[in-house]
FIZALUM-370544 format. One record per residue (C-alpha): chain; z, x, y. Coordinates in Angstrom, 2 decimals, decimal comma. Example, Ala and Ser with C-alpha at 12.3 -4.5 7.8 and 13.67 -1.06 7.14 Angstrom:
REM FIZALUM-370544
ROFI  A  7,80  12,30  -4,50 $
ROFI  A  7,14  13,67  -1,06 $
This chain:
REM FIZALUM-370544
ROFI  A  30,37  11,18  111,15 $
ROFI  A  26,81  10,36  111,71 $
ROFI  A  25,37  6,76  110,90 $
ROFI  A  22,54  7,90  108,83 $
ROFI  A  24,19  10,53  106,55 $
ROFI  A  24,85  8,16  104,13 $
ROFI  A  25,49  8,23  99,78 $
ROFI  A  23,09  5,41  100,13 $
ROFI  A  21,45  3,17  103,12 $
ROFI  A  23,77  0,89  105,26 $
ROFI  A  21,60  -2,14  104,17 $
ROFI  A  22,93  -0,99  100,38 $
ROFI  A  26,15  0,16  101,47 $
ROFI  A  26,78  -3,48  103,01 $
ROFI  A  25,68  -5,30  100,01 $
ROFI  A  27,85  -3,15  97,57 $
ROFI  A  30,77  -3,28  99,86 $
ROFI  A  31,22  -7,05  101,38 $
ROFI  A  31,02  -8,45  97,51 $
ROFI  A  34,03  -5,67  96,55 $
ROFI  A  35,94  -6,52  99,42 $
ROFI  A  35,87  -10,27  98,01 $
ROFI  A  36,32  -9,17  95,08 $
ROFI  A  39,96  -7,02  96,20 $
ROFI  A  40,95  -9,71  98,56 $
ROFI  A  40,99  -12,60  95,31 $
ROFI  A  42,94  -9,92  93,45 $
ROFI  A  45,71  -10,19  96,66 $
ROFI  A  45,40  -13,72  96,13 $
ROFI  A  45,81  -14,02  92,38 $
ROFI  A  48,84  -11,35  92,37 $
ROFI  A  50,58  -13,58  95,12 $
ROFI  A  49,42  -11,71  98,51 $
ROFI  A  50,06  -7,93  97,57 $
ROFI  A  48,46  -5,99  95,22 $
ROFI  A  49,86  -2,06  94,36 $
ROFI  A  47,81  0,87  95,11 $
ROFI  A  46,70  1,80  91,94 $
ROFI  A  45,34  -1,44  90,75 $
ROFI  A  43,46  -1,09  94,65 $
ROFI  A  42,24  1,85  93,79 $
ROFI  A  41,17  1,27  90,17 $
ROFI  A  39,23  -1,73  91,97 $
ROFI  A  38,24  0,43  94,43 $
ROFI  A  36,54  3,18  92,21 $
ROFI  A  35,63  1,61  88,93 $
ROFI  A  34,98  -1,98  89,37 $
ROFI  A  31,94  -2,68  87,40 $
ROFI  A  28,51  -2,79  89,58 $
ROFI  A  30,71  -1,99  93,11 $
ROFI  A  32,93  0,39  92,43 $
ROFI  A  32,31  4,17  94,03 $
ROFI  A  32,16  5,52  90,46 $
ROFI  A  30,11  2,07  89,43 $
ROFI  A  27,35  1,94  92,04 $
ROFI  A  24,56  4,13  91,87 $
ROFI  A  25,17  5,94  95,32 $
ROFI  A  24,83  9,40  94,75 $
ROFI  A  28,21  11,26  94,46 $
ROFI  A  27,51  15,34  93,90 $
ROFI  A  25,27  17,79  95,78 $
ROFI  A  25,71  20,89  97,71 $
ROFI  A  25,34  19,36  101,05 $
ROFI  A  25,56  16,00  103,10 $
ROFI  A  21,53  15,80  103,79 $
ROFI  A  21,48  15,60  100,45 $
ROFI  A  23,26  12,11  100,56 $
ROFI  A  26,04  13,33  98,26 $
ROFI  A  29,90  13,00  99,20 $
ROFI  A  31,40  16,19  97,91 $
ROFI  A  30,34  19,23  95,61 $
ROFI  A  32,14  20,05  92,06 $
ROFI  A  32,33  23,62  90,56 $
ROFI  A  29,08  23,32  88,55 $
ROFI  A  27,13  22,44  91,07 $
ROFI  A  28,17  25,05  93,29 $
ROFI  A  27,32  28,02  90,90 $
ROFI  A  26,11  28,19  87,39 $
ROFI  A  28,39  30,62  86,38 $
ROFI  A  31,55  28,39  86,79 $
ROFI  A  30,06  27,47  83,25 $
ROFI  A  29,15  30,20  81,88 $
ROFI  A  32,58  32,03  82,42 $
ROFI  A  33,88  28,62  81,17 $
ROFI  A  31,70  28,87  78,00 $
ROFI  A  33,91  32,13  77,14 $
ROFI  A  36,92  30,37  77,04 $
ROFI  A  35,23  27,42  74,84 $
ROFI  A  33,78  29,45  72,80 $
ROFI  A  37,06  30,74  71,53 $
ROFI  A  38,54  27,78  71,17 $
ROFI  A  35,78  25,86  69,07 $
ROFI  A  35,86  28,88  66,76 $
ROFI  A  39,64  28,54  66,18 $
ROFI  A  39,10  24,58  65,36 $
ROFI  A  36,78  25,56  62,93 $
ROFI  A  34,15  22,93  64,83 $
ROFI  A  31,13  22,64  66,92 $
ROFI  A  32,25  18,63  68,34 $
ROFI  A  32,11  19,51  72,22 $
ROFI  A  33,88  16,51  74,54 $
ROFI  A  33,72  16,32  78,19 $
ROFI  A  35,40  13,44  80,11 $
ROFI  A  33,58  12,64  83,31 $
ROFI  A  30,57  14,21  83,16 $
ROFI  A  29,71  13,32  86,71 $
ROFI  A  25,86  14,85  87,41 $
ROFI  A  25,50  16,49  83,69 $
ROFI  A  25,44  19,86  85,35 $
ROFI  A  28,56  21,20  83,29 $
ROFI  A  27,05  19,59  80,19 $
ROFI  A  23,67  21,13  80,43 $
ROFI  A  25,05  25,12  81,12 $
ROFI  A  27,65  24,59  78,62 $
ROFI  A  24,98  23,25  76,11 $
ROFI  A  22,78  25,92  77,18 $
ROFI  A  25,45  28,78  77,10 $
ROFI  A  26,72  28,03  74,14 $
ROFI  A  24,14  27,00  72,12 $
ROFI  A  23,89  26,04  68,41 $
ROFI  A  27,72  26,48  68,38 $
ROFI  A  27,98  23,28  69,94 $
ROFI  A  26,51  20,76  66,86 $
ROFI  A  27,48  17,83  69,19 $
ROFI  A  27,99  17,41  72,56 $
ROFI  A  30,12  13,71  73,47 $
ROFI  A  30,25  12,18  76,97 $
ROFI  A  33,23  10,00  77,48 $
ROFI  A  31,75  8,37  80,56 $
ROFI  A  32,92  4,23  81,57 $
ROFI  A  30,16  4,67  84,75 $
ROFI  A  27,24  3,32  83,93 $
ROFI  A  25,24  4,66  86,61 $
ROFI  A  26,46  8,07  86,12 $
ROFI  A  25,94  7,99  82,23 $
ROFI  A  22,19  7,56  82,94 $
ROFI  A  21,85  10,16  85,46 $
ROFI  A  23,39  12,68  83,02 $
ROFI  A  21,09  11,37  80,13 $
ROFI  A  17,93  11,80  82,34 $
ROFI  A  19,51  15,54  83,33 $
ROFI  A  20,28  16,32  79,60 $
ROFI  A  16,86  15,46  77,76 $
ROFI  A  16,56  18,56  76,63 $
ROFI  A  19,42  18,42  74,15 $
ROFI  A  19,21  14,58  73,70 $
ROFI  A  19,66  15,24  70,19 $
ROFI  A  22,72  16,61  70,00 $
ROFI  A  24,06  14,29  73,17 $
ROFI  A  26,41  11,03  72,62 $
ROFI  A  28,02  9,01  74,74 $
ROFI  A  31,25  6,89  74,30 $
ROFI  A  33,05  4,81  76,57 $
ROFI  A  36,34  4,95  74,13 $
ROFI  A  37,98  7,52  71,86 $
ROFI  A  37,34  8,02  68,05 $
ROFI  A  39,60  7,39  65,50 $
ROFI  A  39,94  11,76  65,50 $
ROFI  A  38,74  14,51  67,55 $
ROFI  A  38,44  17,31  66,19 $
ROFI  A  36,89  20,56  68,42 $
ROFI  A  37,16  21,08  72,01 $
ROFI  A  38,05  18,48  74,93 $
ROFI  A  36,75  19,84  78,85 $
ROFI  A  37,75  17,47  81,99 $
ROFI  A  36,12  19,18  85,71 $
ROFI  A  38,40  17,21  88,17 $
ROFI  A  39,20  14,42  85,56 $
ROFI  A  42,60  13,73  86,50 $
ROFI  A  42,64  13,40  90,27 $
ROFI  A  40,33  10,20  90,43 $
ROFI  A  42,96  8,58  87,89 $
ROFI  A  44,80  5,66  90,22 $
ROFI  A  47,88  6,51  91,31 $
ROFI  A  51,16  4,77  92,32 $
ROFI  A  52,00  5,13  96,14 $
ROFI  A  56,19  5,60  96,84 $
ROFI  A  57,78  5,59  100,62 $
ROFI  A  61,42  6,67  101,54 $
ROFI  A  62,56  5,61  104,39 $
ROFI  A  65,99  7,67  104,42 $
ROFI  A  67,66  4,85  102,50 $
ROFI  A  65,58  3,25  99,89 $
ROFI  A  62,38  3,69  98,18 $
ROFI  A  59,20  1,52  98,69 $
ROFI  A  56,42  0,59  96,48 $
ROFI  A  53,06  0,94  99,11 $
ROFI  A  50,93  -1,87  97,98 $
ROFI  A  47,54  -3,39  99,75 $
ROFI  A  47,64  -6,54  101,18 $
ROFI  A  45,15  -8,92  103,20 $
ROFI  A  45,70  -9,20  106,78 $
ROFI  A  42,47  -11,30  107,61 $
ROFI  A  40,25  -8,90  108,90 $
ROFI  A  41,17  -6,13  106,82 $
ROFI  A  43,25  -4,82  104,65 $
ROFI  A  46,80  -3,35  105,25 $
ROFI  A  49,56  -1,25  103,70 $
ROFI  A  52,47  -3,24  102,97 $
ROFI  A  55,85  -2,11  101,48 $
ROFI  A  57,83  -3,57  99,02 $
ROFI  A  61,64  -2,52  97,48 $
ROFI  A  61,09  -0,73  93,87 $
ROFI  A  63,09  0,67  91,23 $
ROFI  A  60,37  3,51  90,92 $
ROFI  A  61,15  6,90  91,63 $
ROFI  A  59,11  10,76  91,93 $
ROFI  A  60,55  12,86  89,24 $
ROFI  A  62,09  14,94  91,97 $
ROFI  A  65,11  13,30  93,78 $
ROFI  A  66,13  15,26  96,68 $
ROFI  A  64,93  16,76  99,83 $
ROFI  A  62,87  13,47  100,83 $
ROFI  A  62,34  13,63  104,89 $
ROFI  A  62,52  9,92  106,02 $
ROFI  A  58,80  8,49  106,13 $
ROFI  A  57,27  10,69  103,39 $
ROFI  A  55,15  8,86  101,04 $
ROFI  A  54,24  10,27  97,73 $
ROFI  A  51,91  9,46  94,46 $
ROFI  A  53,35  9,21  91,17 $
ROFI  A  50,95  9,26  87,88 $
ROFI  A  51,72  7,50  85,08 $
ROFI  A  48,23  6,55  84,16 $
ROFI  A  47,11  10,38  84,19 $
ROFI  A  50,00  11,12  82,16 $
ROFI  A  49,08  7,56  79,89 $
ROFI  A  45,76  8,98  79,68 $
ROFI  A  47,36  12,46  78,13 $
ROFI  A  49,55  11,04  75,58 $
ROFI  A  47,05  8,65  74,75 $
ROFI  A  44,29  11,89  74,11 $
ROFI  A  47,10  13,60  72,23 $
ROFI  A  47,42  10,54  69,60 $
ROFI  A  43,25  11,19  68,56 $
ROFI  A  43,98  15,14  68,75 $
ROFI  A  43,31  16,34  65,03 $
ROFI  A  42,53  20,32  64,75 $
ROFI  A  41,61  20,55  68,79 $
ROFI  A  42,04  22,25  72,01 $
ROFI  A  41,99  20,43  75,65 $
ROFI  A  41,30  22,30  78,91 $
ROFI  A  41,57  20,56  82,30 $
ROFI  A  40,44  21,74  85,40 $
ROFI  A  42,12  19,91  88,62 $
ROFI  A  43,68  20,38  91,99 $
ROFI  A  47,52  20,33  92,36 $
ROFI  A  50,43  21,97  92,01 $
ROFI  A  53,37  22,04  89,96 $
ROFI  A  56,33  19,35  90,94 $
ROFI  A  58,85  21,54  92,33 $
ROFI  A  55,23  22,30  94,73 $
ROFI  A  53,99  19,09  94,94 $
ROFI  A  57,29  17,35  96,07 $
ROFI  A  58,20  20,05  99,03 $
ROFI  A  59,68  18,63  101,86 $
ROFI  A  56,89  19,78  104,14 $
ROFI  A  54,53  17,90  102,19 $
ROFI  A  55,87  14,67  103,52 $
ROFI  A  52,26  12,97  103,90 $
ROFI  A  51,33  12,66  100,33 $
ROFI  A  48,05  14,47  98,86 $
ROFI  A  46,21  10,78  99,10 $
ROFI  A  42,79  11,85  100,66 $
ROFI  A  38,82  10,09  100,74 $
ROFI  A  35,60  11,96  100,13 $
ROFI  A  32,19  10,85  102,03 $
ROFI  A  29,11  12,36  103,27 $
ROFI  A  31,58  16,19  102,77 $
ROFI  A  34,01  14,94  105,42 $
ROFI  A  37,65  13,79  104,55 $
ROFI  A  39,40  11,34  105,79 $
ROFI  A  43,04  10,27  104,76 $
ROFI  A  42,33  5,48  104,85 $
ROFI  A  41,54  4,61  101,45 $
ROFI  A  41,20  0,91  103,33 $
ROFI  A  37,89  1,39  105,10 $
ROFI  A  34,23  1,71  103,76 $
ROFI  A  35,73  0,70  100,31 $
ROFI  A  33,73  1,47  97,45 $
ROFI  A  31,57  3,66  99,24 $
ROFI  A  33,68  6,66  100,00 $
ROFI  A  35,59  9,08  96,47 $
ROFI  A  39,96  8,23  96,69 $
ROFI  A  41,41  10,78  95,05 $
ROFI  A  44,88  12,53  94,31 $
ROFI  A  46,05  15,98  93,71 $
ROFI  A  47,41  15,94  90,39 $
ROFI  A  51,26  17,04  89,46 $
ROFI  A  50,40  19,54  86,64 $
ROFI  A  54,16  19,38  85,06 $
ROFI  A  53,80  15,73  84,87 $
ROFI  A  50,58  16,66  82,30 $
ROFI  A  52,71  19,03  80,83 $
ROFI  A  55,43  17,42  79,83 $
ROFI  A  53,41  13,87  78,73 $
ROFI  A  51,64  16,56  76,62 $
ROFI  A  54,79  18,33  75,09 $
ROFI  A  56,21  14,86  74,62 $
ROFI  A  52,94  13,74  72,66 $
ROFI  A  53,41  16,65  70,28 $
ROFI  A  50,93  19,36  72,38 $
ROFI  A  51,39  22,58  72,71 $
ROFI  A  50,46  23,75  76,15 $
ROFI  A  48,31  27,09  75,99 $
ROFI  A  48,57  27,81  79,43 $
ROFI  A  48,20  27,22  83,42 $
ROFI  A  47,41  29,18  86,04 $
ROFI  A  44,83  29,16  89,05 $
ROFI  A  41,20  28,55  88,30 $
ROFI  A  40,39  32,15  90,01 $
ROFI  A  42,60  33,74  87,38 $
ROFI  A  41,13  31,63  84,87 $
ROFI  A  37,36  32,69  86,18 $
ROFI  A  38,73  36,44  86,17 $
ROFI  A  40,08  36,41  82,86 $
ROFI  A  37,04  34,45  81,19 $
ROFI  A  34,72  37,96  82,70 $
ROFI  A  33,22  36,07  85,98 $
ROFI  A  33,43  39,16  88,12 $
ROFI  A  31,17  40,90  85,42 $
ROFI  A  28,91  38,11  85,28 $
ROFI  A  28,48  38,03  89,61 $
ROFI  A  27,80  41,60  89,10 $
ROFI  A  24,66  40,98  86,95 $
ROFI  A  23,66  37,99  88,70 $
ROFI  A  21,23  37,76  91,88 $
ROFI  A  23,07  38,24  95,68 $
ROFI  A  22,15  34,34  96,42 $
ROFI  A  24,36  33,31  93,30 $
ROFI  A  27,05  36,17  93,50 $
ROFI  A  27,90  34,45  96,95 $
ROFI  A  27,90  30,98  95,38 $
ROFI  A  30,41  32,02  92,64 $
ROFI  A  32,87  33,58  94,87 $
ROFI  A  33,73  30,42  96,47 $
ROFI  A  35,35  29,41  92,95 $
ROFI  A  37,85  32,00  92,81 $
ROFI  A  38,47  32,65  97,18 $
ROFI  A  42,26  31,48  97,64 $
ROFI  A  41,06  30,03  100,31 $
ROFI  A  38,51  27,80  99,01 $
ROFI  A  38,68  27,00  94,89 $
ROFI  A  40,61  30,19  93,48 $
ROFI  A  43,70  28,85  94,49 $
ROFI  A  43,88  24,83  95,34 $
ROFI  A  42,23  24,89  91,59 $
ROFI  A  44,19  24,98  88,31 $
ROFI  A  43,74  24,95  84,71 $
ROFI  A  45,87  23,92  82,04 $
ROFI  A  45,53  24,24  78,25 $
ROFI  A  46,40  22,00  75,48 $
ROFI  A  46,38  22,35  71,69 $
ROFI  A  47,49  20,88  68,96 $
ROFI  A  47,22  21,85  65,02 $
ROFI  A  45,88  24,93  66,77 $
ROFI  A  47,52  28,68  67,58 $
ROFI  A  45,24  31,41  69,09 $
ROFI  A  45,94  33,53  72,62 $
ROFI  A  43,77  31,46  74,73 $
ROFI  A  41,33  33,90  76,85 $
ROFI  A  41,52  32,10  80,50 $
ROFI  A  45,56  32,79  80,20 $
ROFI  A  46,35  36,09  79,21 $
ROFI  A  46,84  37,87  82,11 $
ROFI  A  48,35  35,54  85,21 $
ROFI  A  49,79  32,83  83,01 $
ROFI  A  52,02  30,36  85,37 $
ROFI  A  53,55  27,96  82,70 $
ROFI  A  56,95  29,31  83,38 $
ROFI  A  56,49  26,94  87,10 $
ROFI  A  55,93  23,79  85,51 $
């Protein structure tokens, strides 16, 4: 990777990272010498003024000169919204409600086409965002509807309407697991002097799946993802959730053959698997285990709509109508969301409802909630 393509300068990326590194290496010290992944990687990405998510490096663009670390569906074509919007739309006229909520808001490009697609329907627009960097990036990009725009960094009392999270779920820590061929291991972070290590210790925890574990395959587990769902589903009045994520299933995302984990780091649009370098300055991310959400939603009293692959979901919202009428230059753009091998595939979407019963548009024809 080239020194100068950079989320922000060295000189800044040294004087956001040193004073994190101090700040991980007394939370090794205060928990005794080890510290487990996700509390590392809640550090990591959210600690207030350092963090990746908490430091005003610039996260989303659609390429590295830009000095952004990876792209997200609405920056990469407009009409990831609009054939979004479809879906929406249905489901805020079922609820009976124009309250729009979007967790993680990221640039404010999915809030401002949504807000512009869908127009008056939308009577309020709420940003659950904890960054405070990215919270005034979006209000500076969403001026325009600044009325109708509120941000919250915890949940109401009651939502009623229409919950959206765009890849949400897979910067929620995660647990770390290792088998060994005889006994499981809790992967935790310790300090080794000059940097940090992975260090193992003996745990009762266990993936939902039990069998077929290759010795030396490390996996995530996600209870605060799933925390995070049954948690949403307790404020759920009249409403409708749809989440857009990477993953699989479990019976997918525990295969033997993927004995390495999905663990994986974002910078400068390169990848690199060690969460333990360039800390705070580089996305950590999992892919998420879709049944988990599932069933932390059934169990919460959801009904799940649907799931199936976000090219399906495009397809069935009307994208290819909507490339058709659009210009060459964005055509192109759009078919990277729904190419299996680029976003049609490695994409999902899962719907979830509750007080609410209506044949949800992005799942009628395709619907995969049979593989959760």
């Amino acid at each position: 990777m080239l020194s100068t393509i950079r989320s922000m300068s060295d000189g800044e990326s040294a004087s956001l990272s040193m004073p994190l590194q101090q700040r991980i290496r007394a939370a090794i010290q205060h928990a005794g010498g080890w510290l487990p992944f996700d509390r590392f990687m809640a550090l990591a990405l959210y600690e207030p003024g350092l963090g990746y998510y908490a430091n005003h490096g610039r996260k989303f663009g659609q390429m590295p000169d830009s000095g952004s670390d990876f792209v997200t569906a609405p920056e990469m074509s407009p009409l990831f919204a609009r054939a979004l919007a479809v879906q929406l739309r249905q489901a805020l006229d079922a609820c009976g409600g124009g309250e729009l909520w979007e967790f993680g808001a990221g640039s404010g490009a999915l809030a401002a086409q949504l807000l512009d697609d869908l127009g008056d329907l939308v009577t309020t627009y709420h940003v659950m965002e904890l960054s405070a960097p990215l919270q005034e990036r979006q209000a500076t990009r969403l001026q325009a509807w600044a009325r109708r725009v509120q941000w919250h960094q915890r949940l109401p009392e009651r939502i009623d309407g229409v919950v959206v999270g765009n890849e949400v779920l897979d910067a929620m820590p995660v647990q770390l697991l290792r088998w060994d061929g005889e006994q499981w291991f809790e992967r935790g972070v310790c300090d080794a002097g000059e940097a940090l290590a992975w260090s193992d210790r003996p745990t009762v925890l266990r993936p939902p799946v039990q069998e077929g574990f290759v010795p030396g395959t490390v996996v995530e587990i996600h209870p605060q993802a799933e925390a995070f769902v049954r948690t949403l589903a307790a404020h759920m009045g009249r409403a409708a959730a749809f989440f857009i994520d990477y993953g699989f299933p479990e019976a997918e995302y525990y295969h033997p053959q993927r004995s390495g984990g999905t663990l994986m780091c974002h910078r400068a649009h390169r990848a690199d698997a060690n969460p333990l370098v360039d800390v705070g300055q580089k996305d950590i991310t999992a892919h998420v285990n879709f049944s988990g959400i599932a069933l932390a939603a059934q169990d919460a009293g959801l009904e799940v709509l649907g799931y199936t692959s976000q090219a399906r979901f495009l397809v069935n919202c009307g994208l290819p109508g909507m490339m058709q009428s659009a210009g060459l230059k964005e055509g192109v753009a759009a078919q990277r969301l729904i190419n299996e091998h680029e976003m049609g595939e490695l994409f999902k979407v899962i719907g979830l409802a509750r007080c609410l019963s209506f044949d949800a548009l992005g799942f009628r024809v395709g619907d995969r909630s049979h593989r959760l």
